[in-house]
C-alpha positions in Angstrom: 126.2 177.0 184.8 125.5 174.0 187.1 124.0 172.5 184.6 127.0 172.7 182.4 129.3 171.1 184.7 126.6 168.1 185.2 126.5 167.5 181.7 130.3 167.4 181.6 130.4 164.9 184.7 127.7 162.6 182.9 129.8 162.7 179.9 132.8 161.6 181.6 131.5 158.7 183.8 130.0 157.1 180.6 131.3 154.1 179.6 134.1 153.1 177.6 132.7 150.2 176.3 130.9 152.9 173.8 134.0 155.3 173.6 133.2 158.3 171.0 135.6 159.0 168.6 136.7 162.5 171.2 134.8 164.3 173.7 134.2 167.3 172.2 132.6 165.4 169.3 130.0 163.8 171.2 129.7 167.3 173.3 129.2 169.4 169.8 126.6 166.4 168.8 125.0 166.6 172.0 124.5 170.7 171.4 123.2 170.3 167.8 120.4 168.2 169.3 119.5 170.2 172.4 119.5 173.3 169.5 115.8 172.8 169.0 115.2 172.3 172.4 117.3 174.7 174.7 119.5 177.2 172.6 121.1 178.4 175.7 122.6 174.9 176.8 123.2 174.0 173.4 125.8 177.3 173.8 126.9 175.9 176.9 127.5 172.8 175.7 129.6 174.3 172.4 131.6 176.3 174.8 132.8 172.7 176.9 133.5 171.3 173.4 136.0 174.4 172.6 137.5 174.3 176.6 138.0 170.5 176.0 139.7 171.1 172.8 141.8 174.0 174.1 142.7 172.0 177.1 143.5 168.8 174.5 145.6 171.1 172.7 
């Protein structure tokens, strides 16, 4: 879960200068590459995208 919450802080402290489109975009892109990788942070990572969103909303 720490992990989770780092990844969220990186994402934040990135720079505007490259600004995505939204968060949770760039969060559910992030997941659909760490797929192959780590399944279980890729979750974690789809779950953020869907807080953020809620939280948006």
């Amino acid at each position: 879960m720490f992990s989770l919450i780092a990844q969220v802080a990186r994402f934040f402290r990135s720079s505007n200068a490259s600004a995505p489109a939204s968060h949770a975009a760039t969060l559910m892109e992030t997941a659909d590459v760490r797929a192959g990788l780590d399944a279980h942070h890729a979750q974690e990572l789809r779950v953020a995208a869907s807080a953020y969103l809620s939280v948006v909303r």
